[in-house]
C-alpha positions as CSV (number, residue, x, y, z in Angstrom):
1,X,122.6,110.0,95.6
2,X,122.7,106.3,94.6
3,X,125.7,104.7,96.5
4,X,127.3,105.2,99.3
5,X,130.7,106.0,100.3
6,X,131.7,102.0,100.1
7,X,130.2,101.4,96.9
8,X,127.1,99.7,98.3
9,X,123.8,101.3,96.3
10,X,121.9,103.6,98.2
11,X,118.0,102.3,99.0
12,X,115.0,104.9,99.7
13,X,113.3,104.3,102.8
14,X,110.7,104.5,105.1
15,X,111.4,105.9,108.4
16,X,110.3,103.0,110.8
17,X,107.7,103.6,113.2
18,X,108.5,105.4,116.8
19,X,108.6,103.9,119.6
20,X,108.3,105.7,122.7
21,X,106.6,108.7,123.3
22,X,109.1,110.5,121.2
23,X,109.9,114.1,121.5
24,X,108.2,116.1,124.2
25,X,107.2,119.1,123.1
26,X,108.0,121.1,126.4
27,X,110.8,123.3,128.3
28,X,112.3,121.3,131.1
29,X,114.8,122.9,133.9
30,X,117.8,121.9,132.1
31,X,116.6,123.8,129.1
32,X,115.9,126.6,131.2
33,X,119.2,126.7,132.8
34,X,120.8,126.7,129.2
35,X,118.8,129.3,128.4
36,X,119.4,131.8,131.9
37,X,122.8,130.6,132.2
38,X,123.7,131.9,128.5
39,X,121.7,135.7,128.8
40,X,123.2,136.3,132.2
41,X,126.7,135.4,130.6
42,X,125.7,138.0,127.6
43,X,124.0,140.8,130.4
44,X,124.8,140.2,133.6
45,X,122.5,138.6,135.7
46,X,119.9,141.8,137.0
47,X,119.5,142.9,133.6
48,X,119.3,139.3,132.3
49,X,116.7,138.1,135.3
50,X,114.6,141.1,134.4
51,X,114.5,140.7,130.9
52,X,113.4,136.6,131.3
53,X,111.1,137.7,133.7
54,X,109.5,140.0,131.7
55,X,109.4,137.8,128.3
56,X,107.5,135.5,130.1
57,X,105.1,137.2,132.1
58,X,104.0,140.9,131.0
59,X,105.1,140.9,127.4
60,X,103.2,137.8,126.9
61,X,100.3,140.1,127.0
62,X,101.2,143.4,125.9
63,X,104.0,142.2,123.0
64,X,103.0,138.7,122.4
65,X,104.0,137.5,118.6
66,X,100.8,136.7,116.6
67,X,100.8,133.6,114.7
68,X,100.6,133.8,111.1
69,X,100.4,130.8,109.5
70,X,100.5,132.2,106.0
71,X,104.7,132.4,106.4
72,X,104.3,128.9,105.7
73,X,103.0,125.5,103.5
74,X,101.3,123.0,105.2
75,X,100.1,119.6,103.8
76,X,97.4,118.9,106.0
77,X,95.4,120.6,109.0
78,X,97.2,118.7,111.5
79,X,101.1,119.3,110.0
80,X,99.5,122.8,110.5
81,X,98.7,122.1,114.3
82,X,101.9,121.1,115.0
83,X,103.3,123.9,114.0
84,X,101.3,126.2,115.9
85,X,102.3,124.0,119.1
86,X,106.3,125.0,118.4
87,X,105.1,128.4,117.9
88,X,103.2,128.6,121.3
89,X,107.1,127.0,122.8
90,X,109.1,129.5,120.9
91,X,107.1,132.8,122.0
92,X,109.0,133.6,124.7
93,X,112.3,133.1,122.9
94,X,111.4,135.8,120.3
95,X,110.0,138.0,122.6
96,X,113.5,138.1,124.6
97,X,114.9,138.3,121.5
98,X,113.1,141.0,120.7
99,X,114.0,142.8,123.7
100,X,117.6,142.3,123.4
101,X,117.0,144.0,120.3
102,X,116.1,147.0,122.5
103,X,118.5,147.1,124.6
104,X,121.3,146.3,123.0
105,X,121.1,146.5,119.2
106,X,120.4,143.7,116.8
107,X,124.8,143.4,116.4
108,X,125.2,142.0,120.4
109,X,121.4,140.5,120.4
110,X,122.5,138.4,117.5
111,X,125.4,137.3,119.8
112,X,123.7,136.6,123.0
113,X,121.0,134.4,121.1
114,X,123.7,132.5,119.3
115,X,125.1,131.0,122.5
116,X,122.2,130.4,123.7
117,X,121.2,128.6,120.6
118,X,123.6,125.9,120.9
119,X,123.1,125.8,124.9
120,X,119.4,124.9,124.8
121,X,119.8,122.7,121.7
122,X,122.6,120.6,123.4
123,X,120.6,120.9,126.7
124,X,117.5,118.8,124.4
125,X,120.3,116.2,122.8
126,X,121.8,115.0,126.3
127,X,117.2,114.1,126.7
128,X,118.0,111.9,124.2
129,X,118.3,108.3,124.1
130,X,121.5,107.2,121.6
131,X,121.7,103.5,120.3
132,X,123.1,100.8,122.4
133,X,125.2,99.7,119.3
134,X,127.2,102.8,118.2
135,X,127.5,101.0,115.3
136,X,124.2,99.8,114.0
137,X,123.1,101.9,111.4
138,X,119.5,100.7,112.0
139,X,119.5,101.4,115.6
140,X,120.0,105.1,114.1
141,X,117.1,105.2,112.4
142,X,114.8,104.2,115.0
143,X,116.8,107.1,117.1
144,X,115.8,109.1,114.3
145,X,112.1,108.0,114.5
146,X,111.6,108.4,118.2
147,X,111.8,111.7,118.3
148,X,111.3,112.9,114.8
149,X,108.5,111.3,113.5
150,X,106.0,114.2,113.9
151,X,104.8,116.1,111.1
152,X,107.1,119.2,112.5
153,X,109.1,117.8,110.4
154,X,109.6,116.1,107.0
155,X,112.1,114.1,105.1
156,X,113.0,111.4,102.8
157,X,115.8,109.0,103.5
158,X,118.1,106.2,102.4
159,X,120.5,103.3,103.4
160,X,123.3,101.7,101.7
161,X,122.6,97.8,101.3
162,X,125.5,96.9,103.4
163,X,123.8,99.2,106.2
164,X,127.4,101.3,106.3
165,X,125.2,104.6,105.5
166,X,122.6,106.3,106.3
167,X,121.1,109.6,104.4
168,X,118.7,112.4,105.5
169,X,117.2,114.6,103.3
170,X,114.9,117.1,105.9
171,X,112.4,119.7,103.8
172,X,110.4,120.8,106.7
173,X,111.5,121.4,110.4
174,X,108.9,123.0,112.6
175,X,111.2,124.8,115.2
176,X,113.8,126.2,112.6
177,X,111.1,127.4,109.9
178,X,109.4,129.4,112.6
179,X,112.7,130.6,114.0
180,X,113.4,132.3,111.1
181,X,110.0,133.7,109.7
182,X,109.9,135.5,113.3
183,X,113.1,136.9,112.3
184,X,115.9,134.8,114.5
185,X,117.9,134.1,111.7
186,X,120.9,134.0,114.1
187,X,119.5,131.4,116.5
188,X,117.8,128.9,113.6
189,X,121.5,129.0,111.9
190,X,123.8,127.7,115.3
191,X,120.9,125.4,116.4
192,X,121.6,123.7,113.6
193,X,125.0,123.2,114.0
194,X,124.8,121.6,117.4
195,X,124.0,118.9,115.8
196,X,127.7,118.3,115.0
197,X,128.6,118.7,118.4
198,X,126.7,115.8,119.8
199,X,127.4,113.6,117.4
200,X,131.1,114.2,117.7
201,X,131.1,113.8,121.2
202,X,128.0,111.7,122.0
203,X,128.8,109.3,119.1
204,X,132.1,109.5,117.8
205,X,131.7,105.7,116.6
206,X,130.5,107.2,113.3
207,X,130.9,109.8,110.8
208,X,128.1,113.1,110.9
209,X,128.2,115.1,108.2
210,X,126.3,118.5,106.8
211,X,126.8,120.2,103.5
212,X,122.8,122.1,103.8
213,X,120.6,123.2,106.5
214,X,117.3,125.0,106.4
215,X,119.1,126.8,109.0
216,X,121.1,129.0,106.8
217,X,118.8,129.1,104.3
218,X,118.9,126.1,102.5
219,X,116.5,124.2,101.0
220,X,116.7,121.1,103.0
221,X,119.2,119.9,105.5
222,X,121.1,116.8,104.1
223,X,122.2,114.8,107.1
224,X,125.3,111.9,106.7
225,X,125.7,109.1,109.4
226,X,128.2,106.7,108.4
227,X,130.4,104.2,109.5
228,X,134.0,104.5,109.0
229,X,135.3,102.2,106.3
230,X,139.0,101.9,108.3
231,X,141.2,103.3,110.8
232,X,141.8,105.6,108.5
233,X,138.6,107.2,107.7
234,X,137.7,109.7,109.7
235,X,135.6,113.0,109.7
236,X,137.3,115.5,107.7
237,X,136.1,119.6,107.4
238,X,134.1,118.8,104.4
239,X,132.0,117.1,106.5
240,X,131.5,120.6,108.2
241,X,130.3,122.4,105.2
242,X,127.3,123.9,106.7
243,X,129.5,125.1,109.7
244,X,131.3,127.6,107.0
245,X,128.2,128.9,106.3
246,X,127.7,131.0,109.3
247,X,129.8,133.3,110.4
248,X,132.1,131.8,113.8
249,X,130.1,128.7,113.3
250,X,133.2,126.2,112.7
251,X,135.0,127.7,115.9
252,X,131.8,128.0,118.1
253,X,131.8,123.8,117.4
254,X,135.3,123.1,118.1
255,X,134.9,125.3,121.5
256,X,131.7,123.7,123.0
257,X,134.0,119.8,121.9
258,X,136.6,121.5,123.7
259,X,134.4,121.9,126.5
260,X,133.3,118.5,126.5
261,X,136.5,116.8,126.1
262,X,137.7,119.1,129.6
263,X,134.4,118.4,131.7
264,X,133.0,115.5,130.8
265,X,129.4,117.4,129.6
266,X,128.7,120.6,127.9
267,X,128.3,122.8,131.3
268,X,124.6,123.1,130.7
């Protein structure tokens, strides 16, 4: 990892300090929507409507997930904190999980809370703020910083010295780590690749690119954002490496593009 794609060494850095309020840490309506609009797709709407209702209300008393914060490592009391927040956010999302599991068998639960996956985490990319230059590698970086500078997540990162690439390498993401130990693997591994989506269609000026994610079980998640060096370069599938890693994951991405190329938004 010491030079880019143009030749230009690669530089450790520092991600700069947010500015903003940064990521709230909250469900808003769109999210919500994302979320309903999704089950009711996967269970018709009275079975759907009940089962929200009830992972929200009743089962948050008589199922609710304990938190166990021996699934994971923490550097500090506060990283630890932050990752009880996400956990508090998430519990309803694993108890409906959990309940699809009921009804329906892990097989179509796995399904349901796929789509809904990339649904909410598209609905939470349209709340953010994209750079004014498309094609100022530092205005990506402060992007980045904005709304991941929390210790829910952790990473070290470089730039070329002609500012043509940037480089990502995350070891710790709150909301995917929990995910996981709480056993949605299904929903921590499409999350992840909606990230592809809204790049391709929020910022086609550049180049996003994924061989790892935590998501599907790597490591770390090694995030690319480059500027093309012609007219010539353009994303290729290697730069979807992590979308072969799940199973339908390359096709659910080109459908939701599809869907944004037809309507102008992701329908969420």
């Amino acid at each position: 990892m010491e030079y880019a794609r143009s030749g230009s060494k690669l530089q450790e850095v520092e991600m700069p300090p947010p500015q903003g309020e940064g990521a709230a840490l909250s469900i808003s309506w769109p999210i919500v929507k994302a979320m309903s609009q999704s089950l009711f797709r996967g269970t018709g709407i009275p079975r759907g409507l009940g089962l929200l209702l009830r992972s929200n209300t009743w089962d948050m008393i008589t199922s609710k997930p304990e938190w166990h914060p021996e699934y994971f490592e923490f550097s500090d009391d506060e990283q630890e904190q932050v990752f009880k927040e996400y956990f508090d956010l998430l519990k309803p999302t694993i108890i409906l999980y959990d309940n699809l599991k009921k009804h329906y068998g892990e097989y179509i639960a796995d399904g349901i809370i796929s789509t809904i996956a990339i649904r909410v985490q598209l609905g939470f990319f349209l709340m953010y703020s994209y750079p004014e230059d498309r094609k100022d590698i530092e205005q990506y970086r402060q992007a980045m910083a904005n709304y991941f500078s929390s210790k829910a997540w952790e990473s070290t990162q470089w730039v070329s010295e002609d500012k043509t690439e940037y480089r990502m390498r995350w070891t710790k993401c709150a909301p995917t780590m929990i995910l996981k130990a709480y056993g949605l693997h299904s929903y921590a591994r499409y999350a992840c690749l909606a990230h592809h989506i809204a790049f391709d269609c929020l910022a086609p000026e550049v180049i996003f690119s994924v061989a790892n994610t935590i998501g599907t079980g790597d490591p770390y998640c090694d995030y690319l954002i480059r500027l093309p060096l012609s007219e010539d370069d353009r994303k290729v599938e290697d730069d979807y490496a992590d979308c072969y890693k799940v199973e339908g994951g390359r096709e659910a991405v080109s459908h939701w593009e599809e869907v944004y190329k037809r309507f102008g938004d992701f329908r969420i």
